[in-house]
ChimeraX commands (.cxc) that place a marker at each C-alpha (Angstrom):
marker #1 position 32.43,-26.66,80.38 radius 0.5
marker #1 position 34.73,-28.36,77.35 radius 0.5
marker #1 position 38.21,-28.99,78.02 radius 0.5
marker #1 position 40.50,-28.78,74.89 radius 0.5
marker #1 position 44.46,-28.94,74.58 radius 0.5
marker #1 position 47.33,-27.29,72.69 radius 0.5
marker #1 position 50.72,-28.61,72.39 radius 0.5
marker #1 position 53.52,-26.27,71.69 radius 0.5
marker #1 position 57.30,-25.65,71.67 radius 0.5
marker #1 position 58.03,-25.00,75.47 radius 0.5
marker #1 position 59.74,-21.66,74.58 radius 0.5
marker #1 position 56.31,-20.72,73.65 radius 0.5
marker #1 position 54.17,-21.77,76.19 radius 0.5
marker #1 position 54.29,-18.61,77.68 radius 0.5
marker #1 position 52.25,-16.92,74.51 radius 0.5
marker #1 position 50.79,-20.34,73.58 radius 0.5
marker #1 position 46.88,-18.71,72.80 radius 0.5
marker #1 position 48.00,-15.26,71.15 radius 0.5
marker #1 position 47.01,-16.44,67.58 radius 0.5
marker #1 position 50.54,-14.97,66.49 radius 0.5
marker #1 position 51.78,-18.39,64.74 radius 0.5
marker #1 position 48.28,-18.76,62.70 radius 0.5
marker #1 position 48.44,-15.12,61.59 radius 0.5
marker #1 position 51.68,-15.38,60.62 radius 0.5
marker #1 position 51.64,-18.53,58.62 radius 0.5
marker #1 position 47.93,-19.18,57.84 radius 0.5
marker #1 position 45.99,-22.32,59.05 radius 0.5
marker #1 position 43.36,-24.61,57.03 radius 0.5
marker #1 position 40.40,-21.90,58.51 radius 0.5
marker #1 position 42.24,-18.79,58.89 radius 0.5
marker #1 position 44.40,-16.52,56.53 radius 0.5
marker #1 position 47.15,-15.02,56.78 radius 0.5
marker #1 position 46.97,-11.69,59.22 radius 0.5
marker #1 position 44.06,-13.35,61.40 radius 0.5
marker #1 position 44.98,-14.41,64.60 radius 0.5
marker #1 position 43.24,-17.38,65.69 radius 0.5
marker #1 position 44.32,-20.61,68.06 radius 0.5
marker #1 position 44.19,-23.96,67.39 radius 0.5
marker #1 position 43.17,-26.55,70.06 radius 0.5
marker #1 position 42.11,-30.02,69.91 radius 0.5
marker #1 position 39.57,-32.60,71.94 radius 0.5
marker #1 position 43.06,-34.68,73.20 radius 0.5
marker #1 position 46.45,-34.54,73.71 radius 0.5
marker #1 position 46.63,-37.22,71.16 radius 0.5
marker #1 position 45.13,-35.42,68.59 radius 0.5
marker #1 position 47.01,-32.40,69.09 radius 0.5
marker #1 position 50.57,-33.95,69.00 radius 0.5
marker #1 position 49.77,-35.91,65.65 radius 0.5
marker #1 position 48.76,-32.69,64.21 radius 0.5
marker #1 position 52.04,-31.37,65.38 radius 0.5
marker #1 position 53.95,-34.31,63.40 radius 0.5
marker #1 position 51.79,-34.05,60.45 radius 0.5
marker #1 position 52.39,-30.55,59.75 radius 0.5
marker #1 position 55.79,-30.33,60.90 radius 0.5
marker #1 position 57.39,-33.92,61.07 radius 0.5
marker #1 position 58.80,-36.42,63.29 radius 0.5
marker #1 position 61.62,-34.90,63.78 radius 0.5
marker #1 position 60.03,-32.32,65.49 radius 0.5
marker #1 position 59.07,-34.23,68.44 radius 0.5
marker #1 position 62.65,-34.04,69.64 radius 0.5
marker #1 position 62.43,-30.84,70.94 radius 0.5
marker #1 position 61.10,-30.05,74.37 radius 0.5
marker #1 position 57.37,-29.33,74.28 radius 0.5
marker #1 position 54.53,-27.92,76.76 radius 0.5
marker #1 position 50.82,-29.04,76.84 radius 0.5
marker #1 position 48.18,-26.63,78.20 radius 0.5
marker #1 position 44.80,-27.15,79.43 radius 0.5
marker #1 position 42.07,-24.61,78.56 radius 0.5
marker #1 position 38.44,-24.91,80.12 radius 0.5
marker #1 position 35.88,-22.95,77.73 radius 0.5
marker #1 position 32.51,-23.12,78.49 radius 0.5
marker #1 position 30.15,-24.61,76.42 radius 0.5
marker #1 position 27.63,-22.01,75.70 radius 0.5
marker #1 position 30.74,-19.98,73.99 radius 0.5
marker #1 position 31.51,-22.51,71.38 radius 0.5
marker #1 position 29.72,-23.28,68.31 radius 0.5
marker #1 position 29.68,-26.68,67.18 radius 0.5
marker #1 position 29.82,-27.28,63.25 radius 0.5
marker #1 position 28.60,-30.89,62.07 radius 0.5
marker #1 position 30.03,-32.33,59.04 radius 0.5
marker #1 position 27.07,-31.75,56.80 radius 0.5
marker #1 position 27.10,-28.25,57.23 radius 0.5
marker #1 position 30.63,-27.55,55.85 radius 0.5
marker #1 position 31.32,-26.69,52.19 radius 0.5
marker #1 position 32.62,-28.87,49.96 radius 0.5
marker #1 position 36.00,-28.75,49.79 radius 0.5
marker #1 position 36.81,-27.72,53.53 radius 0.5
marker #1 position 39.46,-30.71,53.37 radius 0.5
marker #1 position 41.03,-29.93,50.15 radius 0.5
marker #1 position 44.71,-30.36,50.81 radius 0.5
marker #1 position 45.67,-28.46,47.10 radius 0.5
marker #1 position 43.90,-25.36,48.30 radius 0.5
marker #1 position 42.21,-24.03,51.31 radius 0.5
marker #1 position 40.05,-21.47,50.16 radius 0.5
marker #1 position 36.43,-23.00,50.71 radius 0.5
marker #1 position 38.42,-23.92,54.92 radius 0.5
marker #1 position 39.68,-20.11,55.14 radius 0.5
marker #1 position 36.68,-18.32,53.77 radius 0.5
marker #1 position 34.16,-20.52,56.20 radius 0.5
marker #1 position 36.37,-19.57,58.85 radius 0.5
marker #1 position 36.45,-15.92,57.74 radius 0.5
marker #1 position 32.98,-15.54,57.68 radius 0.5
marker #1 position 32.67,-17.07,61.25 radius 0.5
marker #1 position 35.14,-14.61,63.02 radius 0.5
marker #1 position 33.37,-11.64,60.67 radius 0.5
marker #1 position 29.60,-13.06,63.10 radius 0.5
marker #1 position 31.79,-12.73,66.39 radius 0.5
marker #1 position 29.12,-14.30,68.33 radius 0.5
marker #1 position 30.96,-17.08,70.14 radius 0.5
marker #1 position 34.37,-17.33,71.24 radius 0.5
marker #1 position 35.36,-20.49,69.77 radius 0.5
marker #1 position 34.31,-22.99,66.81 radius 0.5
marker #1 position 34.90,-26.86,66.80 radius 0.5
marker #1 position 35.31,-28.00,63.23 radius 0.5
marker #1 position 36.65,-31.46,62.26 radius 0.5
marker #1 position 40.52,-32.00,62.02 radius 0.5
marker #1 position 41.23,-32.82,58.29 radius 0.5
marker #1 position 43.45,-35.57,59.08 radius 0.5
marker #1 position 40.73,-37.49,61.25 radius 0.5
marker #1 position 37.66,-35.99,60.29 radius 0.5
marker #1 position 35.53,-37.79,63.09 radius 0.5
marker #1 position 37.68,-36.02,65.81 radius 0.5
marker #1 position 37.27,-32.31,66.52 radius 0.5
marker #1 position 39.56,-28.95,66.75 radius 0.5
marker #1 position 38.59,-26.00,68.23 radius 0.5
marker #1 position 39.51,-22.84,66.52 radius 0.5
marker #1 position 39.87,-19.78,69.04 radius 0.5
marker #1 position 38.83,-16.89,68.30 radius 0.5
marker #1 position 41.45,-15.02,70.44 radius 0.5
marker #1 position 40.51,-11.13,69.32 radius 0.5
marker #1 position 36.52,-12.01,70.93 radius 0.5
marker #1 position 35.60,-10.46,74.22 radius 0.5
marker #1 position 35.27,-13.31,76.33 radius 0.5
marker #1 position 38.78,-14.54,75.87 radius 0.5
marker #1 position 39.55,-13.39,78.93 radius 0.5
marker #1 position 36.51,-16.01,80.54 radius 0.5
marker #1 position 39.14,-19.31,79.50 radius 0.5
marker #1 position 40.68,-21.06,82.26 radius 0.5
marker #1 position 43.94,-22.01,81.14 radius 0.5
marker #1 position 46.24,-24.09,82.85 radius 0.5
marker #1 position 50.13,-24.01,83.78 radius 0.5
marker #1 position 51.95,-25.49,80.87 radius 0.5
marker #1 position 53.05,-28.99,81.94 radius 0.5
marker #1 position 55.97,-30.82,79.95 radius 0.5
marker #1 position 54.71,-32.88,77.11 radius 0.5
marker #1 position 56.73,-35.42,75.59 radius 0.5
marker #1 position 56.50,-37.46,72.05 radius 0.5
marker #1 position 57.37,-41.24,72.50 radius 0.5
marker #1 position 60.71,-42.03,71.58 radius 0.5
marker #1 position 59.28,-45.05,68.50 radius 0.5
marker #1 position 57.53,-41.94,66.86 radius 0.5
marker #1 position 60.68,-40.13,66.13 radius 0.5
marker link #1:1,2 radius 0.2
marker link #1:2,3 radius 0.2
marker link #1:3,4 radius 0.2
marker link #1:4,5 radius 0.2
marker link #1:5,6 radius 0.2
marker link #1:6,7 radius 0.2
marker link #1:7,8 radius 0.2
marker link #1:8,9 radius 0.2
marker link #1:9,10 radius 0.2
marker link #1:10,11 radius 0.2
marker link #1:11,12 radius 0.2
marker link #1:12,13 radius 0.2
marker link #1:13,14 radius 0.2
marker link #1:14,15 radius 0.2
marker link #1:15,16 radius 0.2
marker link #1:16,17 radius 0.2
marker link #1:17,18 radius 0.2
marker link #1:18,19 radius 0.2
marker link #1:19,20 radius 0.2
marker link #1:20,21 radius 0.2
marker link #1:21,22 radius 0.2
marker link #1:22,23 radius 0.2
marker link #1:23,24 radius 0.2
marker link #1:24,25 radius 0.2
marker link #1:25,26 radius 0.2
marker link #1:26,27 radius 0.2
marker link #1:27,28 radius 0.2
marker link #1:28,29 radius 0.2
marker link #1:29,30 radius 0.2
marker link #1:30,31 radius 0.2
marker link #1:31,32 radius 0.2
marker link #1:32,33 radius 0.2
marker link #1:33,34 radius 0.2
marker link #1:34,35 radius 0.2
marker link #1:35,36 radius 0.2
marker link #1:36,37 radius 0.2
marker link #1:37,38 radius 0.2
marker link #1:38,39 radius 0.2
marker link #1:39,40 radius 0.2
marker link #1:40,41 radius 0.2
marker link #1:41,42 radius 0.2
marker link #1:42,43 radius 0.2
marker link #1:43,44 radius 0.2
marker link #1:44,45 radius 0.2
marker link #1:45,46 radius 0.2
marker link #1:46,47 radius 0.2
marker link #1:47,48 radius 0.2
marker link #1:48,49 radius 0.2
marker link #1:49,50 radius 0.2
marker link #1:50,51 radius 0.2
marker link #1:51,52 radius 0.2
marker link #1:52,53 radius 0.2
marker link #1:53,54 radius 0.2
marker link #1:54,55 radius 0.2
marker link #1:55,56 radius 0.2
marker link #1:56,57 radius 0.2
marker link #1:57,58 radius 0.2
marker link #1:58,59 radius 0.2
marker link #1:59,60 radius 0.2
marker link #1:60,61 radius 0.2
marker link #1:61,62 radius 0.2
marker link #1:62,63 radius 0.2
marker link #1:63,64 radius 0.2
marker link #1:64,65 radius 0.2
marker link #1:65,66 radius 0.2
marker link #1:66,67 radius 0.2
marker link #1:67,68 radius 0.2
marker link #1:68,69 radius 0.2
marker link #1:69,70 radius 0.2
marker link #1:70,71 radius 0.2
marker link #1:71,72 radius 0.2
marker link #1:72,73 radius 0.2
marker link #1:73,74 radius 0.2
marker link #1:74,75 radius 0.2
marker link #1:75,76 radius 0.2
marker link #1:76,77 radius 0.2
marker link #1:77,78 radius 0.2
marker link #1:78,79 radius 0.2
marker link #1:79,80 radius 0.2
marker link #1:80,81 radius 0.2
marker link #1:81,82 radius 0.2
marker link #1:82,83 radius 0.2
marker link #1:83,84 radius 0.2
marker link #1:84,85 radius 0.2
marker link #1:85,86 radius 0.2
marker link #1:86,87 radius 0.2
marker link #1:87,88 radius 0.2
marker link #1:88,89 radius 0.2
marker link #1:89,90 radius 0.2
marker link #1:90,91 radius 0.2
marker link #1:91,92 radius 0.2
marker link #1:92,93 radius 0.2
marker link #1:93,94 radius 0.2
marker link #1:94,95 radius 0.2
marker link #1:95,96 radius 0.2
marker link #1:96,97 radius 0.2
marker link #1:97,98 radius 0.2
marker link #1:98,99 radius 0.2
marker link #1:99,100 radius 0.2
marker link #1:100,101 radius 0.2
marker link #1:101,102 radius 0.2
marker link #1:102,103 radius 0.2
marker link #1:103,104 radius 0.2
marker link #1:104,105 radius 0.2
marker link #1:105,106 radius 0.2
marker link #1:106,107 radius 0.2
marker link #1:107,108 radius 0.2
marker link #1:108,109 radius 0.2
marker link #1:109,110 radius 0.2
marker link #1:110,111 radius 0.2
marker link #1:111,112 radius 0.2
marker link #1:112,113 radius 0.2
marker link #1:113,114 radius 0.2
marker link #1:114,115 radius 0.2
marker link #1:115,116 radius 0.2
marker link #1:116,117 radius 0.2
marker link #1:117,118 radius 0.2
marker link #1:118,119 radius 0.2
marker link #1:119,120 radius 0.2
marker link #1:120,121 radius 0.2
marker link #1:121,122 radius 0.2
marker link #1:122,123 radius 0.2
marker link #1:123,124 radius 0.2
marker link #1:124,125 radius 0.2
marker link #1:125,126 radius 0.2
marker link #1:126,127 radius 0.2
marker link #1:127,128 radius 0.2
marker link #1:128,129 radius 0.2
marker link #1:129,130 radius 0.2
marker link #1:130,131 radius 0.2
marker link #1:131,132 radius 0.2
marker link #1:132,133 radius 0.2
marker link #1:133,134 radius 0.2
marker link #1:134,135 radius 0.2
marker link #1:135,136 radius 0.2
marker link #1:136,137 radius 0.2
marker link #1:137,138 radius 0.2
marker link #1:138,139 radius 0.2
marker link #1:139,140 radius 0.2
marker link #1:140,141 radius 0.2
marker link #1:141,142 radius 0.2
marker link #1:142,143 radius 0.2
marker link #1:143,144 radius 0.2
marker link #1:144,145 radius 0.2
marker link #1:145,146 radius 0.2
marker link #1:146,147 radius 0.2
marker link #1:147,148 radius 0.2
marker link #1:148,149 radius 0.2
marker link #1:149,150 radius 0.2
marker link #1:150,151 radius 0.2
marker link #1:151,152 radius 0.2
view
């Protein structure tokens, strides 16, 4: 069993893992219209993504953290080597989208970890939350999360 973490806006903790937000806007290994979730290896990781994609100023709001247990033999695991080049090309995200395409198209696991483009030695989890097992994740009760006041 893994244990990953999403931080989001508190109003939405309640639909944290419906994929709505990535289909709607797009993610680094989704497009647009694919509903997918991201989570991360730490909290830590997780809430600098949040301020790297949406600012500092962001972490004024009120935010939730959630816990999700997934077991192991449901996730593939992606190593470095094995991506395309380009996967962290912050111009364009074609080569990131259609790798991620092509791994929801297989449907055989439930989620993906892939490296997180702003540390590449730590790991996200994409969620694939269409697959049949998504109904196997533990998830936790969303617990208040908040950014340290020197990082606003």
């Amino acid at each position: 069993m893994s244990v990953f973490y999403r931080i989001v806006g508190s109003h939405r903790a309640a639909t944290a893992l419906d994929g709505e937000g990535a289909a709607k806007m797009g993610g680094r290994w989704n497009s647009q219209g694919v509903a997918v979730a991201y989570l991360t290896e730490s909290r830590a990781l997780a809430a600098l993504e949040i301020l790297v994609h949406f600012g500092r100023d962001v972490a004024l709001a009120s935010w939730s953290v959630i816990e999700i247990d997934i077991p192991d033999e449901m996730i593939d695991r992606v190593s470095l080597r094995r991506l395309p080049v380009g996967w962290n090309d912050l111009e364009s995200l074609a080569v990131s989208r259609e790798f991620g395409a092509d791994w929801i198209k297989k449907g055989k696991n439930l989620g993906v970890i892939l490296p997180s483009a702003i540390i590449p030695e730590e790991r996200i989890l994409m969620l694939n939350v269409r697959h049949p097992d998504f109904a196997k994740l533990k998830v936790s009760t969303p617990r208040p999360f908040l950014f340290d006041h020197r990082l606003v």
